[in-house]
C-alpha positions in Angstrom: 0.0 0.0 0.0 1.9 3.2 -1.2 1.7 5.7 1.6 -0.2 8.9 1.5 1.4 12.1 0.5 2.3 14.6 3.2 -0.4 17.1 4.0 0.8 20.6 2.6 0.0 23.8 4.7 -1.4 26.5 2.7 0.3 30.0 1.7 -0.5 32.1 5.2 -3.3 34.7 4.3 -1.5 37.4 6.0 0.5 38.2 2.7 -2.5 38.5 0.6 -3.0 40.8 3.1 0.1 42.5 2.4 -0.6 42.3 -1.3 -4.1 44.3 -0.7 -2.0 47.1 1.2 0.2 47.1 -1.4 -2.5 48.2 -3.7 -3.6 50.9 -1.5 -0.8 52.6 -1.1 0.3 52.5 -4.9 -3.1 54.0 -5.4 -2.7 56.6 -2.7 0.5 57.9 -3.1 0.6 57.6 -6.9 -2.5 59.2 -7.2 -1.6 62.1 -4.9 2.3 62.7 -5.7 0.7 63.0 -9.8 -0.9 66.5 -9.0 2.1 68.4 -10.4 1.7 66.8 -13.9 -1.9 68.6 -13.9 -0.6 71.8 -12.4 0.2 73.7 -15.2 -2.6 72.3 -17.6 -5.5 73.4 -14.6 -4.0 76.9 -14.4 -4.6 77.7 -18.5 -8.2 75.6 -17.6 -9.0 77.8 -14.9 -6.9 81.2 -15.0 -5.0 82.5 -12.0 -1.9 81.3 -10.1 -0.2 78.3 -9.2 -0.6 79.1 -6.2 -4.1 79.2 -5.5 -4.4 76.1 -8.5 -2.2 74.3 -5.7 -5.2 74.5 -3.1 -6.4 71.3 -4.4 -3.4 69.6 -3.2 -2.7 71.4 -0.2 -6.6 70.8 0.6 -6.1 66.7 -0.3 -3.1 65.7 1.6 -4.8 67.8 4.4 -7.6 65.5 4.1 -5.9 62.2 3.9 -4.0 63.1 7.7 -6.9 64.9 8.8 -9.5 62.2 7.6 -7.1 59.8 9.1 -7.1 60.9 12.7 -11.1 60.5 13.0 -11.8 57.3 10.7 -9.2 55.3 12.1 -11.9 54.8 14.7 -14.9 53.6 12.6 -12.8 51.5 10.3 -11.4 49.7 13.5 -15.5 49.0 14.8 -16.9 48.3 11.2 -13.9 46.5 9.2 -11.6 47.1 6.4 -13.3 45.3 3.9 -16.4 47.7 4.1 -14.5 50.7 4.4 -11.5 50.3 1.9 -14.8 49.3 -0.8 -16.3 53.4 0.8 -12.9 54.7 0.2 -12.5 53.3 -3.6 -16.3 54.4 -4.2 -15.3 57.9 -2.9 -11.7 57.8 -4.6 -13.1 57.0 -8.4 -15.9 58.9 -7.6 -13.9 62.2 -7.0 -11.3 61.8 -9.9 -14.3 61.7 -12.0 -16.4 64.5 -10.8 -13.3 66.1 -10.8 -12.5 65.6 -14.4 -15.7 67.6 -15.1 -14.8 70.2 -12.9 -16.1 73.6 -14.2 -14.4 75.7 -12.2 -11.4 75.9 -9.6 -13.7 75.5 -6.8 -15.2 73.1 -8.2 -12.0 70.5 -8.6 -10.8 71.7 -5.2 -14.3 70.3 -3.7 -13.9 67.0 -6.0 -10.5 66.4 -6.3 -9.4 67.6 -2.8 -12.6 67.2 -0.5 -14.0 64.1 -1.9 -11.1 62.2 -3.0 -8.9 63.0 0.0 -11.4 61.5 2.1 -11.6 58.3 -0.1 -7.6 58.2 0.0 -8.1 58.9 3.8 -9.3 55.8 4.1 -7.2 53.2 2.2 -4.1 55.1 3.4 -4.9 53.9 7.2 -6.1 50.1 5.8 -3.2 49.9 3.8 -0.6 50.9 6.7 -2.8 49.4 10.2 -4.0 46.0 8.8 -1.0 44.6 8.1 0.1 45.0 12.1 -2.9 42.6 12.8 -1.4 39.7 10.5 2.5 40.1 11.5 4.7 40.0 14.6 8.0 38.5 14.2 8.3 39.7 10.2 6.1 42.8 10.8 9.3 45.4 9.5 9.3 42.6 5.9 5.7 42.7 5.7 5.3 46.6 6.3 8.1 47.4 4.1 6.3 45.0 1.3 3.2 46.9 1.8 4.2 50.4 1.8 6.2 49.7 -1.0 3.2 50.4 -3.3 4.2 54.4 -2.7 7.4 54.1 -4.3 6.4 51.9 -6.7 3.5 54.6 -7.8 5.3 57.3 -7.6 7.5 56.3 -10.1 4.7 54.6 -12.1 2.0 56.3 -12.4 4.2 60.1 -12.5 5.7 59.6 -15.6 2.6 58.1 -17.1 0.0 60.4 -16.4 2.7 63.2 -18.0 3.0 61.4 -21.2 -0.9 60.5 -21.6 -1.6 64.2 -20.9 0.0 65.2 -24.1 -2.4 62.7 -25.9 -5.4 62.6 -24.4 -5.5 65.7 -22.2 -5.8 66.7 -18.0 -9.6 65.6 -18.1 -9.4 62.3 -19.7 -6.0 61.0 -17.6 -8.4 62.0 -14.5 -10.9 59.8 -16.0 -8.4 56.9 -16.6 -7.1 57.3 -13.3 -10.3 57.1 -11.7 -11.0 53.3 -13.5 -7.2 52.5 -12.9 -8.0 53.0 -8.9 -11.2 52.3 -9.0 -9.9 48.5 -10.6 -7.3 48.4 -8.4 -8.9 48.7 -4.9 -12.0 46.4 -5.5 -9.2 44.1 -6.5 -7.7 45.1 -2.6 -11.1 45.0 -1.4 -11.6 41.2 -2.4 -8.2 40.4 -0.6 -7.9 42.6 2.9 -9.2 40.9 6.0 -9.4 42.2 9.4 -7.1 39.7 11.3 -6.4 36.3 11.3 -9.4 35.2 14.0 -12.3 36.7 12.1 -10.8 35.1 9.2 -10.4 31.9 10.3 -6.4 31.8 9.7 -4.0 30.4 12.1 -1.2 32.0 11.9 2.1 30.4 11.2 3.4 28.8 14.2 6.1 31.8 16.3 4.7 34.9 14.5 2.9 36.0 17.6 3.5 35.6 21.4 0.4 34.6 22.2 -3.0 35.0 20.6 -3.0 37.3 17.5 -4.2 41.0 18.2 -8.3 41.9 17.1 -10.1 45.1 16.3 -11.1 46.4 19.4 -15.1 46.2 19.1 -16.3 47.9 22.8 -18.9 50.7 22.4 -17.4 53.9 21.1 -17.1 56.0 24.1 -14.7 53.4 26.0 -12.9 53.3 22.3 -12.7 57.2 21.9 -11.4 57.3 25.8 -8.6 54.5 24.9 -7.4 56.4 22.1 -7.7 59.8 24.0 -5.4 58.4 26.9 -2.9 57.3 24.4 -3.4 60.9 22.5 -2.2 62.8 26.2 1.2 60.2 27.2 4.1 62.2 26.7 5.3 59.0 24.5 3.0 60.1 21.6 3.4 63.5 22.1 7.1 63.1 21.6 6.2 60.7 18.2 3.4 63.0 16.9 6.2 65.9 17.3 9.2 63.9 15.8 7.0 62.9 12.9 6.1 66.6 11.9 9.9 67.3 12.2 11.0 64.6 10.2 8.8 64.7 7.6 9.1 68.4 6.7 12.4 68.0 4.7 10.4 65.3 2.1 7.5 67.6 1.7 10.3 70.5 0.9 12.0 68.0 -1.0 8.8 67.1 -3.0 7.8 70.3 -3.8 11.3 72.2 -4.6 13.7 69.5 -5.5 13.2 70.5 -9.5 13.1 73.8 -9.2 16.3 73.4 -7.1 18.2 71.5 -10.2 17.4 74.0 -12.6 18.2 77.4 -9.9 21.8 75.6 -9.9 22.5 75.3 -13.2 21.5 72.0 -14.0 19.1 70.6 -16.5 14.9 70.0 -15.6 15.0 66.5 -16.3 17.8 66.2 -13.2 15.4 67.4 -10.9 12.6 65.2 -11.8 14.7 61.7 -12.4 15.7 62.5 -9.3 12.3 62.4 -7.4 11.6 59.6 -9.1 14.6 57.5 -8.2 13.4 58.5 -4.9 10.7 56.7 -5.1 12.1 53.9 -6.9 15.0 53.6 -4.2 12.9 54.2 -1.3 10.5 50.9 -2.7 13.7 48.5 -2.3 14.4 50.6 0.8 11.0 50.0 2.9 11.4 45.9 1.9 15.5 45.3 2.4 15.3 47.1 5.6 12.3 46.5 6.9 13.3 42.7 6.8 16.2 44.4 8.8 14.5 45.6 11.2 13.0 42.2 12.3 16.1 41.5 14.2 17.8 45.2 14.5 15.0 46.9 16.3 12.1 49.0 14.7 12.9 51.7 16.9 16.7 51.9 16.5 16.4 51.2 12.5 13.5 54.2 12.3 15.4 56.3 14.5 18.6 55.8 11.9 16.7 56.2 9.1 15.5 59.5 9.7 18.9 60.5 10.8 19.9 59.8 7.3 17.5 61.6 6.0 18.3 65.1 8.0 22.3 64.7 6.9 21.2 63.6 3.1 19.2 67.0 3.3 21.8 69.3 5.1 24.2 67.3 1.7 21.5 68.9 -0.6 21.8 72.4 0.6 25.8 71.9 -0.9 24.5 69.4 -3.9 26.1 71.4 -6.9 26.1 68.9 -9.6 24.0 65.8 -11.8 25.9 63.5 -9.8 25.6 65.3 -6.3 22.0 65.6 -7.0 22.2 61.7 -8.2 23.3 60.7 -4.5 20.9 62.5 -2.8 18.2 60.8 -4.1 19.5 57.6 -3.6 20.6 57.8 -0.2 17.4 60.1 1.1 15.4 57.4 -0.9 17.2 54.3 0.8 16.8 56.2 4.0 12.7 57.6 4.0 12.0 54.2 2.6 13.5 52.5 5.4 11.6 54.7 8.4 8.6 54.6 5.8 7.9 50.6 6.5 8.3 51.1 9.7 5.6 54.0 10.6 2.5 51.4 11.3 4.7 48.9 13.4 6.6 51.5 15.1 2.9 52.8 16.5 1.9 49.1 17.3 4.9 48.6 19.3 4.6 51.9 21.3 0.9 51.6 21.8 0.0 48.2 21.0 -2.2 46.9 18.1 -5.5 46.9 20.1 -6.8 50.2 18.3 -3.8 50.3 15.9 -6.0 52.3 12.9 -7.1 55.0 15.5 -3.9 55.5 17.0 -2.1 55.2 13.6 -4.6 57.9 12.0 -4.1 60.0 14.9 -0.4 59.8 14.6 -0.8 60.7 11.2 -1.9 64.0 11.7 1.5 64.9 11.2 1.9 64.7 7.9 -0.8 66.9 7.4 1.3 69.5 9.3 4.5 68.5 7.7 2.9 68.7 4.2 1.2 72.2 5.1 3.3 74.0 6.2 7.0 72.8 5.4 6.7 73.7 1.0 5.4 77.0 1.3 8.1 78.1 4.6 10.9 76.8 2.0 9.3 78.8 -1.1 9.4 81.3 1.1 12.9 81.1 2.3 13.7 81.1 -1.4 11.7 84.1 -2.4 13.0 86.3 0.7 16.5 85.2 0.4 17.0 83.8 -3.5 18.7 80.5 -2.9 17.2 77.2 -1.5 20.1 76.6 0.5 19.1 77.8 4.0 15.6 76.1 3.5 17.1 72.8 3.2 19.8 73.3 6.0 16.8 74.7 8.5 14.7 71.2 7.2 17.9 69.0 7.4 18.8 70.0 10.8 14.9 69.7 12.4 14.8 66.2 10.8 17.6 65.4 13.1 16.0 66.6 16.4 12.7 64.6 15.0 14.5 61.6 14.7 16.2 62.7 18.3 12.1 62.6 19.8 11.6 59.5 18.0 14.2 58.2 20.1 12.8 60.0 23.8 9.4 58.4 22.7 10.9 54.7 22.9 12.0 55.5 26.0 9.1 57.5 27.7 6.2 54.3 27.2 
């Protein structure tokens, strides 16, 4: 009697998992970091300024931090699988209102309002779910899923430029919209809350004892959990750290091509160079993210960022292709690497119990960070003529972020 074959355990659902996230925040940060593309094609649509064209960006990453801090909440009571399909409905929905947009207010409604809110949401199921599935490879499986930004960044950047030219600003919104719209019911039909409402047992020594849950206790007693995390000086010091840290990639973002050309140097320069930091910062938020795992989440994120503030103070001194060249690499390496690491970072500071709250919360940050931080260094340029002191002033804050990064491992 031949013997039976071995029983063969199935893939571990946590990486679909991953693979959903994935999708989000390709769609999220693709979708969002494209804006400049449009910016010049909405000003001859509309009339006026960049500046006040640039509302509907300012006004959609606002939203996405903003909407992040209050729905973390709801999406932690009612599930991901209900609200990630509410944020794609409110995502393709907006890019396509907004492609119809008869007026400036109109797009900043649509494209900032309505879509923000939809990205709102996929950008906290896309960075807290994943914390619910992983333990032991929870920097590998974060730095998988938030690879999606890089890898949209440098996908759907150059793409929505060149289809522009053919097909125009209005119809690329309209391609987007299906493009997203495809792509997160495809995320939608994959994401689970965690591995015990989804009947999963999870490979044996990822978690120290039973995997974490959404916390489901009435929303008062949720809303005081959060709040008490909200007032420890821990957070406090990560909320603050954050806002520091992040300022010299929102300068970066926005003056990094205007930079290459004010030195000389050609346009293209300035804009292969934000896209190899997205590119680099993709392999970043996997290789060291799997690093992490054994390093320590809090000593890797704290190094990261450190990187970041002496690649940015480099910049300020960055006179050539090559110069700029190494920048972007190493700043891309680096924010890649503290980028996988932002959800598990808040789950092991404050646990995972109501890790989409807490990680919305946190996020407020950025919001902040990307307010404030471009317009202070287009300032600093027009009052003083040179980028220079804006990036040694952003360089030198991400250092003393990643410095209350460090106080907040200590205080909890």
């Amino acid at each position: 009697m031949l013997p039976s074959p071995p029983s063969r355990r199935r893939p571990y659902y946590g990486w679909a998992v991953v693979a959903a996230s994935f999708l989000g925040t390709f769609v999220v940060f693709g979708l969002s970091y494209s804006f400049g593309v449009f910016l010049d094609r909405i000003v001859d649509a509309f009339g006026g300024a960049r500046g006040p064209s640039s509302l509907a960006f300012g006004v959609q990453t606002v939203a996405i931090y903003v909407g992040a801090s209050g729905l973390g909440v709801l999406i932690d009571r009612y599930g991901t699988r209900r609200a990630l399909a509410v944020g794609g409905l409110l995502t393709a929905g907006g890019l396509a209102a907004a492609s119809r947009a008869g007026s400036l207010a109109a797009l900043i409604l649509t494209y900032g309002v309505v879509t923000g809110v939809g990205l709102s949401v996929v950008y906290v199921v896309a960075y807290g779910t994943v914390t619910r599935w992983f333990d032991r490879r929870l920097g590998l499986a974060g730095g998988l899923a938030s690879a999606g930004l890089g890898v949209g960044m440098f996908a759907v950047v150059p793409s929505a430029a060149s289809l522009i030219a053919e097909l125009g600003w209005r119809d690329v919104l309209l391609v987007l919209a299906a493009a997203a719209g495809g792509l997160l019911l495809l995320a939608t039909l994959l994401v689970r809350d965690d591995p015990g409402s989804a009947g999963v047992e999870p490979p044996s020594g990822e978690f120290v004892g039973a995997p974490p849950a959404p916390n489901r206790e009435p929303l008062p007693e949720q809303f005081a959990a959060v709040r008490s995390i909200a007032f420890t000086p821990a957070f406090g010091l990560l909320a603050a750290g954050w806002v520091s840290i992040y300022g010299s990639l929102y300068a970066v973002l926005a003056h990094l091509v205007l930079y290459a050309e004010g030195i000389g140097l050609d346009a293209s320069v300035g804009v292969w160079a934000l896209a190899t930091v997205g590119l680099v910062s993709a392999l970043g938020r996997v290789a060291i993210g799997h690093v992490a795992d054994t390093v320590g989440r809090l000593r890797v994120f704290v190094a990261c960022s450190a990187v970041m503030g002496l690649a940015t103070l480099w910049l300020a001194f960055a006179s050539s292709t090559v110069g700029i060249a190494a920048f972007a690499v190493v700043f891309g390496l680096a924010y890649g690497g503290n980028g996988a690491l932002l959800s598990p970072l808040v789950a092991a500071l404050f646990g995972r119990e109501n890790i989409n709250a807490v990680f919305g919360l946190a996020s407020m940050a950025f919001a902040v960070s990307g307010l404030f931080a471009p317009p202070a260094a287009g300032a600093a340029y027009d009052a003083l003529g040179t980028y220079e002191p804006a990036f040694l002033v952003a360089g030198a804050a991400t250092l003393v972020g990643a410095g209350a990064v460090r106080l907040a491992g200590q205080r909890v």
